[in-house]
PARO-836414 format. One record per residue (C-alpha): x, y, z. Coordinates in steps of 0.5 Angstrom, whole numbers. Last residue first. Example, Ala and Ser with C-alpha at 12.3 -4.5 7.8 and 13.67 -1.06 7.14 Angstrom:
<nodes>
((27 -2 14))
((25 -9 16))
</nodes>
This chain:
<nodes>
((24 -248 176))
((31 -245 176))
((31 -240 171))
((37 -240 170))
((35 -243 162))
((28 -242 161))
((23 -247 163))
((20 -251 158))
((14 -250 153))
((11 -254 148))
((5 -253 145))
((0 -257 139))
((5 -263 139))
((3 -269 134))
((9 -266 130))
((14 -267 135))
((18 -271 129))
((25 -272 132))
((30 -276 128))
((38 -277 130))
((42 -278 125))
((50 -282 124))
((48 -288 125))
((40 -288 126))
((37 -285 132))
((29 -286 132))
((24 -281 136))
((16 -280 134))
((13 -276 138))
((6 -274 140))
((1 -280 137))
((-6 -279 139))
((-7 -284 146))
((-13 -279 148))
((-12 -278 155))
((-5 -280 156))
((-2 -277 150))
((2 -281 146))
((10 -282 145))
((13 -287 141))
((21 -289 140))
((25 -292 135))
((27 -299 132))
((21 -303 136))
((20 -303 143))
((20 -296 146))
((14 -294 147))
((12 -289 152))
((6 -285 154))
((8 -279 156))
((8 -277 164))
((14 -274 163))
((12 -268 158))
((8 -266 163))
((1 -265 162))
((-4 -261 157))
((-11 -264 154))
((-12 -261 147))
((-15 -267 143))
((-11 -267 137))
((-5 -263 138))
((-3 -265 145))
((-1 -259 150))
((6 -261 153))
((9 -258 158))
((16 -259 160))
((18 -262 166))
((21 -268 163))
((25 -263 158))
((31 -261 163))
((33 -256 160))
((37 -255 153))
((32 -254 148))
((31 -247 149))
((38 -245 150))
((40 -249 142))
((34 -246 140))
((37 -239 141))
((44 -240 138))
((40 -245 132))
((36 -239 130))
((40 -236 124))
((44 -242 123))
((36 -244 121))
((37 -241 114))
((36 -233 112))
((30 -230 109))
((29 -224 104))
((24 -219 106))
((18 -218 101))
((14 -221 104))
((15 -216 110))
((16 -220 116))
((11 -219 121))
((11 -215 129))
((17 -214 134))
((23 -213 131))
((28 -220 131))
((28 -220 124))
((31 -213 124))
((37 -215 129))
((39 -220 123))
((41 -214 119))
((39 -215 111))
</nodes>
């Protein structure tokens, strides 16, 4: 199956196969590479929205934690182990950051 098919606007057809994350990791690899502290960030659980620098921030303990500074949901948890780094942003309903170039 061509890639180019998978970027058409619209659905997948169930039927289609699938190919693995190489076939997004270019384009992901653009997204990520802004500066993310002024990123917007919508909490999951209560919806409020911010800068991802305004985060509250614990970074005692073996990893790191982000929470939400209206309600203090858990938003990310970041831990570096030797040889991985592990990223969980699953309290994160959105995130959107500046395209690359765009200069914002």
């Amino acid at each position: 199956m061509a890639q180019d098919a998978m970027v058409q606007e619209g659905a997948l057809d169930p039927g289609d196969g699938h190919v693995d994350g190489n076939a997004v990791a270019g384009a992901l690899a653009a997204v990520f590479v802004p500066e993310i502290t002024t990123a917007l960030v919508r909490c999951g659980a209560c919806g409020d929205a911010g800068p991802f620098a305004a985060l509250m921030v614990w970074a005692h303990g073996p990893g790191v934690v982000g929470r939400c500074p209206s309600c203090e949901a858990v938003l990310l948890r970041y831990v570096a182990t030797p040889g991985r780094v592990r990223v969980d942003l699953s309290g994160i309903a959105e995130l959107e950051l500046a395209s690359v170039g765009s200069g914002r």
